[in-house]
C-alpha positions as CSV (number, residue, x, y, z in Angstrom):
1,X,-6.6,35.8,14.2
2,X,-3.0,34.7,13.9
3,X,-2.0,32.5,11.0
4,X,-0.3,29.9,12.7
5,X,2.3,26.9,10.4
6,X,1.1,23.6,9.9
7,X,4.3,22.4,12.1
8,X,2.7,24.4,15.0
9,X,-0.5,23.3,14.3
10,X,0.7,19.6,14.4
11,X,2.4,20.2,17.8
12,X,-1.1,21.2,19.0
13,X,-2.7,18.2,17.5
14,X,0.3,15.8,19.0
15,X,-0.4,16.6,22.6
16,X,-4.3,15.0,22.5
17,X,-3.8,11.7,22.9
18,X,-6.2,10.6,20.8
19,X,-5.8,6.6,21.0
20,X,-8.6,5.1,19.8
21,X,-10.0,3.6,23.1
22,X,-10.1,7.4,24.6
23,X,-12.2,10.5,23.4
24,X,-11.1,13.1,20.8
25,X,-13.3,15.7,22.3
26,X,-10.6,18.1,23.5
27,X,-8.5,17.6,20.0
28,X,-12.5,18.4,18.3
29,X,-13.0,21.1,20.4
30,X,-9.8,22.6,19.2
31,X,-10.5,22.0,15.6
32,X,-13.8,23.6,16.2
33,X,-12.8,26.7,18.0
34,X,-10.3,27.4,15.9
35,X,-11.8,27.2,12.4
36,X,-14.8,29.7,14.6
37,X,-11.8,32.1,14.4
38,X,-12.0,32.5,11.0
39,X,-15.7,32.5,11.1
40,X,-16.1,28.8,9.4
41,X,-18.7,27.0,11.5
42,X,-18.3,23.0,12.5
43,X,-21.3,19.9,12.8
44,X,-20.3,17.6,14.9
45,X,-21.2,14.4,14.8
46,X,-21.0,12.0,17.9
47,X,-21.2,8.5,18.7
48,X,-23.8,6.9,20.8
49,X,-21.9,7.4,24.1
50,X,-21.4,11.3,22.8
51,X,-17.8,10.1,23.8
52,X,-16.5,11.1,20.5
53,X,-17.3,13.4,17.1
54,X,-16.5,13.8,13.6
55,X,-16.4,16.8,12.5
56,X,-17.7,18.2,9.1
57,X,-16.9,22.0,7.8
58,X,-17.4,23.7,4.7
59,X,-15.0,26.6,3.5
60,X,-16.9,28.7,0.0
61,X,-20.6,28.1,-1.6
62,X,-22.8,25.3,0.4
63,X,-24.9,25.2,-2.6
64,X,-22.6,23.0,-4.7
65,X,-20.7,19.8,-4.3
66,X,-16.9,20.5,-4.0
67,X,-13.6,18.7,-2.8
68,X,-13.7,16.9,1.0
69,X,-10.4,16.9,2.9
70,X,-10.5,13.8,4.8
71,X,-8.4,13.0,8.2
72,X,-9.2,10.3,11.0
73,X,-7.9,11.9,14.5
74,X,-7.5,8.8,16.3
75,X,-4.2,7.3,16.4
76,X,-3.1,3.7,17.6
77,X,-1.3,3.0,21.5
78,X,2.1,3.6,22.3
79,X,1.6,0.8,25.1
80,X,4.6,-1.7,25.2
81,X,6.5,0.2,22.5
82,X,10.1,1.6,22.9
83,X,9.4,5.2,22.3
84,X,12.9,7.2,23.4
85,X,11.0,10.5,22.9
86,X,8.0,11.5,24.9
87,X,4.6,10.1,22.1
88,X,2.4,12.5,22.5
89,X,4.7,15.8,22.7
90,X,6.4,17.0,19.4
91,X,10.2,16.7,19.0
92,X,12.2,18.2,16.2
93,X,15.4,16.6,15.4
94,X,17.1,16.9,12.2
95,X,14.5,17.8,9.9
96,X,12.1,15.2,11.5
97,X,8.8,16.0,13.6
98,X,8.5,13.1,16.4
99,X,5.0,12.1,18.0
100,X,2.6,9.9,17.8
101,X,0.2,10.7,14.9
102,X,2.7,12.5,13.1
103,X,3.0,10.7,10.1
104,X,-0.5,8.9,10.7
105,X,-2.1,10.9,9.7
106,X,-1.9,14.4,11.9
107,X,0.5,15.9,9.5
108,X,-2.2,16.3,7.2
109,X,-4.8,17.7,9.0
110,X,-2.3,20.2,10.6
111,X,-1.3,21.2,6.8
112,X,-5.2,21.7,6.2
113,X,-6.0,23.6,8.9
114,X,-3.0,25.8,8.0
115,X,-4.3,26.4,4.9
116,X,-7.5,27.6,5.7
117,X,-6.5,30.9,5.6
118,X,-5.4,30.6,2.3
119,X,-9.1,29.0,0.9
120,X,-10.4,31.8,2.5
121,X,-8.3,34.6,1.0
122,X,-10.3,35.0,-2.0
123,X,-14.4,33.8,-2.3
124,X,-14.0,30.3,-3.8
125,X,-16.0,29.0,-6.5
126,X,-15.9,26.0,-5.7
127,X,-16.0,25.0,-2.2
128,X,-13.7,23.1,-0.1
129,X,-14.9,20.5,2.9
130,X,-13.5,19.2,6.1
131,X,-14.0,16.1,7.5
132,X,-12.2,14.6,10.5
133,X,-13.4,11.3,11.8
134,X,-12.6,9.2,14.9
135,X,-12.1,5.5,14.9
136,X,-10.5,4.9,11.9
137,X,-7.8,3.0,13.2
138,X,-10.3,-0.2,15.0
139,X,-12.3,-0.9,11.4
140,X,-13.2,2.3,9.9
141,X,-16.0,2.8,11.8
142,X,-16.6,6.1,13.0
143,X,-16.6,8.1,9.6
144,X,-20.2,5.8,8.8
145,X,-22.6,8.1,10.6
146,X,-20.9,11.3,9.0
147,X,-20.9,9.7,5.1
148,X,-24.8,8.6,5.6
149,X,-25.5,12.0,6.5
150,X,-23.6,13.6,3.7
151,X,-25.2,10.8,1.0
152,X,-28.8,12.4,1.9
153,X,-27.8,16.1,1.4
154,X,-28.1,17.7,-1.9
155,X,-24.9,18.8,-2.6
156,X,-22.5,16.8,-1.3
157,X,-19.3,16.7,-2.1
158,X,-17.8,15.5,-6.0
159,X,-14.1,14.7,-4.6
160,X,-12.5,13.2,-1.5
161,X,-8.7,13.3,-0.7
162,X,-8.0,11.6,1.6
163,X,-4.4,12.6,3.3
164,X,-2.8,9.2,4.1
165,X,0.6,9.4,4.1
166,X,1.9,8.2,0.6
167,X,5.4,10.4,0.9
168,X,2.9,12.6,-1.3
169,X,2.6,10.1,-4.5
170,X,-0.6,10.0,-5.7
171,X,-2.5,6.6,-5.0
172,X,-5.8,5.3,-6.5
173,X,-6.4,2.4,-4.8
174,X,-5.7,-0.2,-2.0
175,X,-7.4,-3.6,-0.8
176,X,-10.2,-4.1,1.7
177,X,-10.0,-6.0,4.7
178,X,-12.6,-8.0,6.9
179,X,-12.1,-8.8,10.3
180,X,-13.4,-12.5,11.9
181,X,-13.6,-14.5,14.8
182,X,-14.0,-18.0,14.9
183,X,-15.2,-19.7,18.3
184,X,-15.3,-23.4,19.0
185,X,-17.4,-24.7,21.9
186,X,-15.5,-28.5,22.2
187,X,-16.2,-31.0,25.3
188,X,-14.4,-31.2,28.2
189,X,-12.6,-34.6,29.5
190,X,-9.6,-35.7,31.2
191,X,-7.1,-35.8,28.6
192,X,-6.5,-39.5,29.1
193,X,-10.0,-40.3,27.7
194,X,-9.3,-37.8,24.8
195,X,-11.0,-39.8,22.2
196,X,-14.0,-39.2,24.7
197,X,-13.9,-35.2,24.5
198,X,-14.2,-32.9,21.8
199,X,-10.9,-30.9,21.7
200,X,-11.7,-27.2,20.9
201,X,-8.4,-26.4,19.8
202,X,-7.5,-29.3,17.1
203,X,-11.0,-28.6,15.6
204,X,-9.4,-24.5,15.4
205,X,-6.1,-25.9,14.1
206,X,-8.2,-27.6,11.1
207,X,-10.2,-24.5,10.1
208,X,-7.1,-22.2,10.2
209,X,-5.4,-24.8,8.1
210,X,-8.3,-24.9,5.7
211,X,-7.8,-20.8,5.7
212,X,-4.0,-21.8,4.6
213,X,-5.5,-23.3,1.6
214,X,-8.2,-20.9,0.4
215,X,-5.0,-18.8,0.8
216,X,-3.1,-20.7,-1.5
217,X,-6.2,-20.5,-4.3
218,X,-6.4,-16.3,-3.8
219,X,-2.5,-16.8,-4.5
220,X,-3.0,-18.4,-7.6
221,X,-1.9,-16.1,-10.7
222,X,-4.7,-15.9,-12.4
223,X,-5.8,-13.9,-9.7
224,X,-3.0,-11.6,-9.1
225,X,-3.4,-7.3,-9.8
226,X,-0.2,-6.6,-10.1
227,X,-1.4,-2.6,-9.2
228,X,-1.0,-4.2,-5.7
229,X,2.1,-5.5,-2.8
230,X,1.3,-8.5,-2.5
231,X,-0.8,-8.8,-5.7
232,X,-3.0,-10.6,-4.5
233,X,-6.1,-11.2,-1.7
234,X,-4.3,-12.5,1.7
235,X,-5.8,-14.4,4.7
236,X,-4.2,-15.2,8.0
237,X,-4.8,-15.9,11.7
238,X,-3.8,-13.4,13.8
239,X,-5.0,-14.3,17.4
240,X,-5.6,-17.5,19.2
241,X,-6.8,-18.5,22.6
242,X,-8.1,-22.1,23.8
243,X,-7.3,-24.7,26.8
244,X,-6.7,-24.5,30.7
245,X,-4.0,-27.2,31.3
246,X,-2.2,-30.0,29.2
247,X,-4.0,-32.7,31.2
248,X,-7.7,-31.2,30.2
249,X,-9.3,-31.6,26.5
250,X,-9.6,-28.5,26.0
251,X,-13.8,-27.1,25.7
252,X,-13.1,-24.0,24.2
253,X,-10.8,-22.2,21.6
254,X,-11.5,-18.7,19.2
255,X,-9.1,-17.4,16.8
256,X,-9.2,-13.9,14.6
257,X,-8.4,-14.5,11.5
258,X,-8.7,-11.3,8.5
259,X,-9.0,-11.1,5.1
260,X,-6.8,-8.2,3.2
261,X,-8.9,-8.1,-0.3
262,X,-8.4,-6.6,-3.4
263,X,-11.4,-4.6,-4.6
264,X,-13.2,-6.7,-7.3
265,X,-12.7,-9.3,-4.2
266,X,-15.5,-10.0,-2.0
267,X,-14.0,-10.8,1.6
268,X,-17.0,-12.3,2.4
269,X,-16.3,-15.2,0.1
270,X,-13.6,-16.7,2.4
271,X,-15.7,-16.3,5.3
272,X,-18.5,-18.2,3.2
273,X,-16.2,-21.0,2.2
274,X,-14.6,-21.7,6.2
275,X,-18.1,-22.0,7.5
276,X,-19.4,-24.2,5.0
277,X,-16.2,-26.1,5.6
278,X,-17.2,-26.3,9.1
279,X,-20.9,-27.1,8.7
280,X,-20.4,-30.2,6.3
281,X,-17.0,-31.4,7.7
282,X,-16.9,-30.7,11.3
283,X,-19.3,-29.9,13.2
284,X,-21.0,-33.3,12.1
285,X,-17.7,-35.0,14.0
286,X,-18.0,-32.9,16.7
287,X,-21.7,-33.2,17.3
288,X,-21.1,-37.3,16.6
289,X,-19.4,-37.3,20.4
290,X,-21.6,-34.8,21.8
291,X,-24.7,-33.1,20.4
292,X,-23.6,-29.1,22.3
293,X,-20.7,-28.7,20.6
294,X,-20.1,-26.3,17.6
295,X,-18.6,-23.7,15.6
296,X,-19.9,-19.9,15.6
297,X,-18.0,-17.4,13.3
298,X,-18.8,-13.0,14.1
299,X,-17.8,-10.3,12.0
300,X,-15.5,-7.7,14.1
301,X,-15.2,-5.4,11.1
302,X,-15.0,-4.8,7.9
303,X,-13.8,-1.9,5.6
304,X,-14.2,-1.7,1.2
305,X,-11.2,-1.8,-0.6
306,X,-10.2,1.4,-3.4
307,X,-9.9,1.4,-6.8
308,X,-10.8,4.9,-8.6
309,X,-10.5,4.7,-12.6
310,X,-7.4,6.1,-13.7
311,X,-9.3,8.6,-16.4
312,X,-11.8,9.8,-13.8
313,X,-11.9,13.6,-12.5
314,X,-10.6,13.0,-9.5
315,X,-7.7,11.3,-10.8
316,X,-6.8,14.2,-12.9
317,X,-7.0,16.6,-9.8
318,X,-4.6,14.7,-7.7
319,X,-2.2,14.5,-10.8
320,X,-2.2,18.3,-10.8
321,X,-2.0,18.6,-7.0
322,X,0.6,16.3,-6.7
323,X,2.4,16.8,-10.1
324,X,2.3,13.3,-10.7
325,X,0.1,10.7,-13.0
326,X,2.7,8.5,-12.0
327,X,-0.2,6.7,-9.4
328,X,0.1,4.1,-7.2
329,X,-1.4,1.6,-4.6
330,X,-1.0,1.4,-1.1
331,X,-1.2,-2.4,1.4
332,X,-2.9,-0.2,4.3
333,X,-6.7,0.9,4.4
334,X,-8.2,3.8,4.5
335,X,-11.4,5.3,4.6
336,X,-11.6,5.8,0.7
337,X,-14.1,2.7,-0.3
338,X,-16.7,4.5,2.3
339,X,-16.6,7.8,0.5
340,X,-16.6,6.0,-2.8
341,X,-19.2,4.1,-2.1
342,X,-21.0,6.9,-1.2
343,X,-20.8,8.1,-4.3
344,X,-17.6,10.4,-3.5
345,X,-15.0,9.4,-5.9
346,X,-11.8,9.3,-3.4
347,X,-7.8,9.7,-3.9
348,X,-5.3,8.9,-1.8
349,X,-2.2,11.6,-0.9
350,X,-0.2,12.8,2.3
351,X,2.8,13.2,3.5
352,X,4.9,10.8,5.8
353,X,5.1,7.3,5.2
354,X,3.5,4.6,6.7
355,X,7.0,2.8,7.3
356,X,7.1,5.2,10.1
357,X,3.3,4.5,11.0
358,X,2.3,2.2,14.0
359,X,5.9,2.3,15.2
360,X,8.4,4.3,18.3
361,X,9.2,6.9,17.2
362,X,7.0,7.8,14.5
363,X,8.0,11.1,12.6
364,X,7.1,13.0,9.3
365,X,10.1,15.1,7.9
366,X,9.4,18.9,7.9
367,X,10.2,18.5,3.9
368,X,6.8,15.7,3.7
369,X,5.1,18.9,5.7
370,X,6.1,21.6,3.6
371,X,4.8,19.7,0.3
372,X,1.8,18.9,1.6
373,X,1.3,23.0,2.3
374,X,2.3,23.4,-1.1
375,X,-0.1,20.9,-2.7
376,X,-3.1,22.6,-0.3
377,X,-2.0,26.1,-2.0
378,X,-2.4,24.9,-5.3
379,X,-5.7,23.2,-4.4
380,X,-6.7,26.6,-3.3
381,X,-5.4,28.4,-6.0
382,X,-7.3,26.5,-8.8
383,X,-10.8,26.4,-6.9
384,X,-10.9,30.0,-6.7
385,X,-9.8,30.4,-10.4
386,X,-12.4,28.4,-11.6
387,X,-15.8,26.2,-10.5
388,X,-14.6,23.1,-12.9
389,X,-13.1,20.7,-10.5
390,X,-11.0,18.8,-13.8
């Protein structure tokens, strides 16, 4: 078949509007069909609704573990943004590739795909994987079902790089996040009896300000890692809600709150330390002017953070992809702690920035592209030279 470019492979990829809240069915589908041209054969792995797939492919030997290529296809809404090109059609302007996904991370997979003819030219001796998830973008949580598979096969795979787009430095870590919301149930008066009610929202107002200080204590410098921007494990409140008019103590109030941790940070610590804060201090108030009132904290998701040794293997292979030991951190997650702790050791390197990430107008530069081909060549060049990963 033909042998098409990673830039017209990305302008395929750009019009399936992946959004998280949508299938990526017809974007899977294309991956599928078109790695079937050069006889490569996909799993797919759906969710429960069958809505939506991963997708898992192995280029060379099955009978040996090998280096995964790891993309998420879902991409995050243009809703409410000022795009001034069309999101989900590619533009090229100046040197720059425009579309939603371009930088996040569709640039990379297009630049893999367009480089499987190239890990197919000669046998390979050590094999390459694909893996393409959905869901990354709302918690990391459709690449689970693919990684649990994958941990209970013999051979799975030694190294994961994961194409996030670092402007092509090499990265070896970034923090974890977890995901809460807090709900207050209050009691209901009119709001000139208020000492008679419980208000929902004042009782959210204290346990957010009690998230201000565990805040302060993570910022303490004894605690920073200066690998990381900010150096440190952060917490705020993102999202509140409470109260139906000024002249009603308000019954109810919820607030999301996150946790951005550093990885020899558990996340759950914080969450830990608000609801014993609200168990001792006030739920006994609240419950002192009426006994159905209460506080109830849910997990909305969570994700590990990243931090692969410096001296390890895989280290050592992205330093000769990338032609840098120069490594780095990243503030964003990725999927990396999942693969890692699946016992994949994971790097971090793509092109794009994430400056242009989440945004209008989002773009990777035709120069980010072209590296990223390059880097894919060498990785082919040295797994069909030898069956020593580093």
């Amino acid at each position: 078949m033909n042998e098409p470019s990673s830039r017209d492979l990305l302008e395929r990829l750009i019009g399936f509007a992946t959004v998280s809240r949508d299938s990526n069915l017809e974007l899977i589908a294309f991956i599928r069909d078109y790695l079937a041209g050069f006889g490569v054969d996909s799993e797919l792995f759906h969710n429960a609704e069958g809505t939506k797939a991963n997708l898992f492919a192995t280029l060379g030997p099955r009978d040996r573990g090998g280096v995964v290529l790891s993309g998420h296809t879902d991409v995050v809404p243009v809703d409410g943004q000022a795009w001034t090109l069309e999101p989900f059609r590619l533009t090229e302007r100046d040197g720059r590739l425009y579309g939603r996904g371009t930088a996040d991370m569709k640039g990379f997979i297009a630049s893999v795909l367009a480089a499987v003819p190239a890990f197919l030219e000669r046998p390979l001796k050590t094999p390459v994987h694909l893996a393409f998830s959905y869901d990354e973008e709302v918690g990391c949580l459709g690449v689970r079902p693919m990684l649990a598979e994958l941990e209970r096969r013999p051979h799975k795979p030694l190294i994961c790089l994961i194409g996030e787009p670092t402007e092509l430095k090499p990265v070896l870590g970034h923090k974890g996040k977890l995901a809460m919301r807090c709900q207050v149930k209050g009691a209901a008066c009119h709001s000139a009896y208020a000492p008679y009610g419980v208000n929902a929202i004042e009782y959210a107002a204290r346990l957010i300000g009690r998230l201000g200080e565990i805040g302060g204590e993570l910022a303490r410098p004894e605690r920073h890692d200066r690998r990381f921007d900010p150096p440190f494990s952060t917490v705020q409140a993102g999202v509140i809600k409470g109260g139906r008019a000024l002249n009603i103590v308000p019954a109810e109030c919820e607030f999301d709150f996150e946790v951005r941790a550093l990885p020899d940070f558990d996340a759950q610590d914080v969450a830990v330390q608000l609801q014993c804060y609200a168990e001792t201090e006030l739920e006994p108030r609240m419950r002192a002017v009426q006994a159905d009132t209460g506080i109830r904290f849910s997990a909305l998701s969570a994700y590990p953070g990243l931090a692969t040794p410096v001296e390890s293997a895989a280290a050592r292979l992205l330093a000769m992809l990338s032609g840098s030991s120069e490594f780095g951190t990243v503030a964003f997650g990725t999927e990396g702690g999942l693969f890692d702790q699946a016992g994949i050791p994971t790097v971090v390197c793509g092109p794009g920035s994430m400056d242009q990430g989440h945004k209008p107008d989002e773009f990777v530069s035709l120069e980010q592209l072209s590296g990223c081909d390059a880097m894919l060549r060498r990785l082919a060049h040295h797994l069909q030279s030898t069956d020593e990963l580093l």
